[in-house]
C-alpha positions in Angstrom: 139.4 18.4 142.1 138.5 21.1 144.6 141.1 23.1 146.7 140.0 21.2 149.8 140.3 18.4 148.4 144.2 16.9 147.7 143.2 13.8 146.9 144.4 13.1 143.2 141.8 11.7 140.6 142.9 8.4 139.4 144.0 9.7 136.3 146.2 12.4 137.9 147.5 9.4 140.0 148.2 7.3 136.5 150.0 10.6 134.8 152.4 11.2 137.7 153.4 7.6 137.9 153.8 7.4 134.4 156.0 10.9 134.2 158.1 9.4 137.4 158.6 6.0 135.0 159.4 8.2 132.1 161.8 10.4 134.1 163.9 7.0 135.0 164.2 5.8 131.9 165.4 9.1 130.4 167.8 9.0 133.6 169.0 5.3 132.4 169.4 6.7 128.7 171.6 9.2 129.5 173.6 7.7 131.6 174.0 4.7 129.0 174.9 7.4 126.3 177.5 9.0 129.0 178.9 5.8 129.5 179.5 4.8 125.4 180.8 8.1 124.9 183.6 8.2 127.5 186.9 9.3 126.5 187.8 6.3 129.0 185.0 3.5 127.3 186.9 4.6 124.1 190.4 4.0 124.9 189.3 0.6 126.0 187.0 0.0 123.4 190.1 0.7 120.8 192.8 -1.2 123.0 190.2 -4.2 122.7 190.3 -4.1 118.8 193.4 -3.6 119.0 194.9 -6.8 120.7 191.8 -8.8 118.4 193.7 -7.2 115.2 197.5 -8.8 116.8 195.6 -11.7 117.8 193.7 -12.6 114.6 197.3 -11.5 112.9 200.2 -14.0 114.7 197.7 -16.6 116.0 197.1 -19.6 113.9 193.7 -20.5 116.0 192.1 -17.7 114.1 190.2 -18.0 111.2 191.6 -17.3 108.0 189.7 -14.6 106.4 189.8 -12.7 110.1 193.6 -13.5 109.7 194.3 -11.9 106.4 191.9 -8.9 107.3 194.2 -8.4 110.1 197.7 -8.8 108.5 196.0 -6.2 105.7 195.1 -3.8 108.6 197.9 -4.0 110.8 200.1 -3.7 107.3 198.2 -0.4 106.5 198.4 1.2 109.8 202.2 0.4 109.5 202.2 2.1 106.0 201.0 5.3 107.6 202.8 5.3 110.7 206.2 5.1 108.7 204.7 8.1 106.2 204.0 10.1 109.5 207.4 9.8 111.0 209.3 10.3 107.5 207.2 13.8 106.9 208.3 14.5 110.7 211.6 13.8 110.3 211.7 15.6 106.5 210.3 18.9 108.9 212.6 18.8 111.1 216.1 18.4 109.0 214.7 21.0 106.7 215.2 23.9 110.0 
């Protein structure tokens, strides 16, 4: 390609194109990966598996293994929420 000519080769024309294709779907990537990691995607994401574990807990159209993991979970989150609050409350009658 000669300086007075501007023309690009078909080759050149084939790179470019498939840099401008590559460029989008690094631009798509990214903004998927934004997207998942989200403090807001998060806090939905949890609140979902959240109402699933009460759901799969008290409803009797779930199934029973998904049932029992529940109760198990939900029982074990219990378990450390009360250990929490009693070493908070320990703290704070001991000043």
């Amino acid at each position: 390609m000669s300086d007075k000519d501007s023309t690009p080769t078909p080759q050149v024309a084939a790179l470019e194109a498939e840099v401008v294709l590559a460029r989008e779907q690094l631009a798509a990537t990214v903004d998927a990966l934004a997207d998942e990691v989200s403090p807001q995607r998060q806090v939905e994401r949890l609140q979902q598996r959240a109402r699933r574990l009460v759901f799969d807990a008290t409803d009797a159209a779930a199934l029973p293994e998904d049932r029992a993991r529940a109760r198990k979970v939900l029982a074990v989150a219990g378990a450390v929420v009360a250990l929490v609050v009693v070493g908070v409350v320990r703290r704070v009658t001991r000043h």
